[in-house]
C-alpha positions in Angstrom: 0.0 0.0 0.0 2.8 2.5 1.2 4.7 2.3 -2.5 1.2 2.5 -4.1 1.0 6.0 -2.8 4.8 6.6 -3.4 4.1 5.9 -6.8 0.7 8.4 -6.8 2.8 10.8 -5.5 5.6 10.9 -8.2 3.0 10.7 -10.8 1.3 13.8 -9.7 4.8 15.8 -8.9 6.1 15.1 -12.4 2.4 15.7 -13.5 3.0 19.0 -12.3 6.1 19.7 -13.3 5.2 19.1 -16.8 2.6 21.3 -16.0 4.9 24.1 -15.1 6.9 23.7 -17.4 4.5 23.9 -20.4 3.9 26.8 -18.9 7.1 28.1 -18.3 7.5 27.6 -22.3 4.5 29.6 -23.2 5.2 32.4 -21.1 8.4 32.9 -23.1 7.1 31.9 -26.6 4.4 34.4 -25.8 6.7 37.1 -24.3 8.9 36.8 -27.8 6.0 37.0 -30.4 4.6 40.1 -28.1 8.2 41.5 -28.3 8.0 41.0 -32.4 4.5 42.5 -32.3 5.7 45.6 -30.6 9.0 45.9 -32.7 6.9 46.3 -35.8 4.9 48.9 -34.4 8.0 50.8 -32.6 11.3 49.3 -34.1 13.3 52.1 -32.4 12.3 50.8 -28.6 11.6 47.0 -28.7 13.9 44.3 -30.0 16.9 42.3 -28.4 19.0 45.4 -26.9 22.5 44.4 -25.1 25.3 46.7 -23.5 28.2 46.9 -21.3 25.8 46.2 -18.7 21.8 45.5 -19.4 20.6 42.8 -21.6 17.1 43.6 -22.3 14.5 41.9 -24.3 11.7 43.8 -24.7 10.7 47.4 -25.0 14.3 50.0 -23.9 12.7 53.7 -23.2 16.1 55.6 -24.0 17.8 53.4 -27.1 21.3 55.3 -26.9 22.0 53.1 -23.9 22.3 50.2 -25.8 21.9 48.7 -29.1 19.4 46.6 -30.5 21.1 43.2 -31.8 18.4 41.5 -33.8 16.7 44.0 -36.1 14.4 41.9 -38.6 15.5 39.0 -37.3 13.5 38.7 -34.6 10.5 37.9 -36.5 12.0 35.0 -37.5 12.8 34.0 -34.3 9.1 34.6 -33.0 8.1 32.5 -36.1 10.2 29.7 -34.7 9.6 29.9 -31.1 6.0 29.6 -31.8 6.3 26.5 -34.1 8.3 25.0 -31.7 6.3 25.8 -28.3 2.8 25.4 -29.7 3.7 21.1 -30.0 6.1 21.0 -26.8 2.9 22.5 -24.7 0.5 20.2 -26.6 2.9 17.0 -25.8 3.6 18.6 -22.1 0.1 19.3 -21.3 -1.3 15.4 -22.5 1.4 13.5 -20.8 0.8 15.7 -17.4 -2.8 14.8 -18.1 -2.7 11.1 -18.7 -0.5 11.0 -15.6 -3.1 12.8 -13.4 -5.3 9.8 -14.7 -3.0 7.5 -13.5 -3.0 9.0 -10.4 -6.7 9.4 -9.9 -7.4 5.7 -11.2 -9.2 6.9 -14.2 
């Protein structure tokens, strides 16, 4: 009985943490293509900007304190990230869910 509910029990942490991390993933992937978004609308604030000391991606208020690195590029890399996230949540999300099924007995 005791290893039954060890078992339960790692089902539903790495449940979870497939969970978190699906959500980890679209939280980035969704944060880039926003980024992308935003650089089309205002290419002279939002893009990849890097300097001596910040490394900022996202929207920069004063842009002579560093430069912006990926120019047109970055819609590229949105176009990517999202091709790549949209499956690895999809996978994520149903394996987290089949093991909560497991876990419930379902």
């Amino acid at each position: 009985m005791n290893a039954l509910n060890s078992n339960r029990r790692t089902d539903f942490i790495i449940g979870v943490s497939q969970l978190g991390f699906a959500v980890l993933i679209g939280i980035l992937a969704l944060g880039v293509s926003v980024t992308a978004l935003m650089h089309a609308v205002d290419p002279e604030h939002f893009g990849l900007w890097v300097s001596q000391t910040m490394f900022v991606f996202g929207g920069l208020e004063d842009p002579t304190l560093a430069r912006e690195v990926l120019g047109d590029k970055i819609y590229l890399y949105a176009a990517a990230g999202a091709l790549i996230a949209i499956p690895t949540i999809w996978e994520l999300s149903q394996a987290a869910l089949k093991r909560f099924k497991q876990t419930a007995g379902v």
